[in-house]
C-alpha positions in Angstrom: 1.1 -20.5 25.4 0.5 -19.9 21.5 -1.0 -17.1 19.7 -1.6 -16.6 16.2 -2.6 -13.3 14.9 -3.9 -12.4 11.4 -2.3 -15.8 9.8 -2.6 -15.4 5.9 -0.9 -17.8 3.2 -0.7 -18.8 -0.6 0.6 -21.1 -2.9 0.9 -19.1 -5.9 -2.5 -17.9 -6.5 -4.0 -20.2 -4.1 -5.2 -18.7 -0.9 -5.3 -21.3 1.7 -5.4 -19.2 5.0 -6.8 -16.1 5.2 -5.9 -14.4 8.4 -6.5 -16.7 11.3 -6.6 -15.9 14.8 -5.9 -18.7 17.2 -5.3 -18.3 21.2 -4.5 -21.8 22.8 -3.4 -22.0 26.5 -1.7 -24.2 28.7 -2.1 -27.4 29.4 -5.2 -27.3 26.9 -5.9 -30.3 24.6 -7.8 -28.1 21.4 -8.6 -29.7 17.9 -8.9 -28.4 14.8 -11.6 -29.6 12.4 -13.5 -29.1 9.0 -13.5 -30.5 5.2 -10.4 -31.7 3.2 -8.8 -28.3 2.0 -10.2 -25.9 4.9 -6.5 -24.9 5.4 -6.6 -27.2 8.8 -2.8 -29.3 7.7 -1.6 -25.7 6.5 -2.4 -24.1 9.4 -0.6 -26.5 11.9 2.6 -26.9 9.5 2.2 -22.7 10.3 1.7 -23.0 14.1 4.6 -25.9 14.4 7.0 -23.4 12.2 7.3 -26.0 8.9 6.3 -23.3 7.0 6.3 -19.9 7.3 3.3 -17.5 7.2 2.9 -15.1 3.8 1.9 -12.2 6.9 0.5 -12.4 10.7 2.4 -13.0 13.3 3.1 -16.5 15.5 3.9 -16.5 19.4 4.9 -19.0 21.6 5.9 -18.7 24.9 5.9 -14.9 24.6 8.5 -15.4 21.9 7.8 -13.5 18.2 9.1 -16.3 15.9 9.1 -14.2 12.7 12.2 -12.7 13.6 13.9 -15.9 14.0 16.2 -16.8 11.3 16.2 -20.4 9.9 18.8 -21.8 12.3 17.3 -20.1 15.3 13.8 -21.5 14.4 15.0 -25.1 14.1 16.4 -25.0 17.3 13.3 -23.6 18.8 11.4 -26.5 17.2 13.4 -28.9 18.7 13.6 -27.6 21.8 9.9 -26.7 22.6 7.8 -28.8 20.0 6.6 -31.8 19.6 5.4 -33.7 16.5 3.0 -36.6 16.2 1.8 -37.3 12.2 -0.6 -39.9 10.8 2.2 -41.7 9.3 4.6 -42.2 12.2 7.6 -41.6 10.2 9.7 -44.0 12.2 13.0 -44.5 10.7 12.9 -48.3 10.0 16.8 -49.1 10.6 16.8 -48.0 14.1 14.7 -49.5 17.2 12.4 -47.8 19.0 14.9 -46.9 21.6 17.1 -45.0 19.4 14.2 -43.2 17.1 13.0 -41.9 20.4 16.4 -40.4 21.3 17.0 -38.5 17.4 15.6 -35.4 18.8 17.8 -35.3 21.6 20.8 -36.3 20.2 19.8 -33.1 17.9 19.3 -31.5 21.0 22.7 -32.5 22.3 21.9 -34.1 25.1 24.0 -36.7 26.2 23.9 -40.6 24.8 23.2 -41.7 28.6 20.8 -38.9 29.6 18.6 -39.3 26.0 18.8 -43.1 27.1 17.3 -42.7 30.3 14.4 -40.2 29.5 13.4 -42.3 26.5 13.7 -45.6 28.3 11.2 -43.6 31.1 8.8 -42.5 28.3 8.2 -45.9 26.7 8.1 -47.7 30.4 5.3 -45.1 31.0 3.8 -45.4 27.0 3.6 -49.3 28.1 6.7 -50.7 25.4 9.2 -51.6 28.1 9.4 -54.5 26.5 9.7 -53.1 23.0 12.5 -51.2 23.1 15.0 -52.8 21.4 12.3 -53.8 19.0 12.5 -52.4 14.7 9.3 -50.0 13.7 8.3 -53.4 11.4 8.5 -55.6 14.2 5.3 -53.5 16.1 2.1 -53.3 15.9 0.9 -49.7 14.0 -0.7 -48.7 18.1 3.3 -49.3 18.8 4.6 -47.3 16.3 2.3 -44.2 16.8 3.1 -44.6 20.9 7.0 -45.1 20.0 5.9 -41.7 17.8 4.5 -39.8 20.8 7.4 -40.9 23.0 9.7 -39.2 20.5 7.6 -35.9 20.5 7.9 -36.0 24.6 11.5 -36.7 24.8 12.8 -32.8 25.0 10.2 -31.9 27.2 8.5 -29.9 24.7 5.9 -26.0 25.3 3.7 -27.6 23.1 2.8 -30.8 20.9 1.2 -30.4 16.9 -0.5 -33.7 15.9 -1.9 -34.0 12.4 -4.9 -36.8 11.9 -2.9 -38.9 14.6 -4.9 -41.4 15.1 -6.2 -41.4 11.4 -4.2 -44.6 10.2 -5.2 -46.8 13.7 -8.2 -48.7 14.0 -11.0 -48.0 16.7 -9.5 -49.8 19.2 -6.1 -48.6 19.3 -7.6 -44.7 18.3 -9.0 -45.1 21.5 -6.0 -46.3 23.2 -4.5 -43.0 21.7 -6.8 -40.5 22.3 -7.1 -41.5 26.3 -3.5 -41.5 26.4 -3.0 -37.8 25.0 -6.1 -37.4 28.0 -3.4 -39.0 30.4 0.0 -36.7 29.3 -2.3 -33.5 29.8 -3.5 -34.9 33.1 0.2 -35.5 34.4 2.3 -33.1 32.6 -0.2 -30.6 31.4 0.6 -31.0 28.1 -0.5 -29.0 25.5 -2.0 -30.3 22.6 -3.1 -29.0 19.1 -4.6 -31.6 17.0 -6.0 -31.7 13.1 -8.4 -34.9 13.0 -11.6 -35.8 11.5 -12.0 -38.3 14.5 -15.6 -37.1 16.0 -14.3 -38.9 19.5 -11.3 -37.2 19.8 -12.5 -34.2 19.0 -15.5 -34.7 21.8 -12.2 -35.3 24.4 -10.9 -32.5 23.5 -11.1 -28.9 25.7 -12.2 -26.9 22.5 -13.2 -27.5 19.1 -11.9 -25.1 16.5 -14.0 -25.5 13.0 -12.0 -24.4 10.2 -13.4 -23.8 6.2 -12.0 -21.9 3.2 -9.2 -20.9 5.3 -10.7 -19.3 8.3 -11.8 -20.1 11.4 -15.6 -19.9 11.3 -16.5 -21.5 14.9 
């Protein structure tokens, strides 16, 4: 599903990553872990194409996205990824209805058939009866859940989530974490997750340690 061979970047004379080697297959849930500034954030901005890599080379799906010009790439990242941040980055004019349909739209897929698949994905997400509901009118377990329906809604290859549950409290980290359990269970979703969360990593298939910009375990 994704490969990452011999990932190095900088930020002027700052090396954060320093040739990483990641393999991650389908349907696998795998986290990332290790101290503030191991390079983990960096590395997934990498592996979800935000950035770019300074050298190595990035697969996914068989496809060599180095060669990809800027265009190209943002189509791809539309198309076959998924994003879930701490910060749920919710756009507070719209409901939750219509910021799980944005990527769609950018998708161009139809006002009806976006409609449909995101009133599916929060039925199933349990916020039927949020819909029509503003990001400040939910609870901060609604928002991230409105969040994950909107990384779902193109049917994504693969989702990048970045301390997702790090803004939650235990009860709705939980809530979270069982439901990312669930998606792999009945979509075999693919997950690749930064968190410092000891639980979620302990769901997870695979632990990845990261620290000073290499994988060490």
């Amino acid at each position: 599903m994704l490969k990452a061979k011999s990932i190095h970047k900088s930020y002027g004379q700052l090396q954060i990553l320093k040739g990483v080697d990641l393999e991650v297959k389908r349907g696998e849930i795998v986290t990332i872990v290790g101290a503030s500034g191991a390079g983990k954030s960096s590395l997934l901005n990498i592996l979800g194409t935000l950035d770019r890599p300074d050298s190595g080379q990035l697969y996914i799906n068989d496809i060599e996205l180095s060669g990809l010009n800027n265009k190209h790439l943002s189509d791809f990242r539309n198309r076959k990824i998924g994003f879930i941040f701490q910060f749920h980055h919710l756009l507070a004019e719209f409901t939750a209805i219509e910021n799980v349909c944005i990527p769609a739209f950018i998708a161009g897929v139809s006002k009806s058939d976006a409609e449909r698949k995101a009133k599916e994905l929060l039925d199933l997400l349990g916020l039927s009866e949020r819909m029509s509901h503003k990001p400040n009118q939910l609870s901060g377990g609604e928002q991230q859940r409105v969040a994950v329906a909107r990384a779902l809604i193109n049917n994504p290859a693969l989702i990048f989530a970045d301390e997702p549950s790090g803004n939650l409290d235990s009860v709705n980290a939980l809530e979270l974490h069982e439901l990312f359990i669930k998606l792999r269970k009945d979509f075999n979703q693919t997950f690749v997750i930064v968190t410092h969360n000891e639980d979620l990593a302990n769901l997870s298939d695979r632990t990845v340690t990261m620290k000073d910009g290499l994988i060490v375990q």
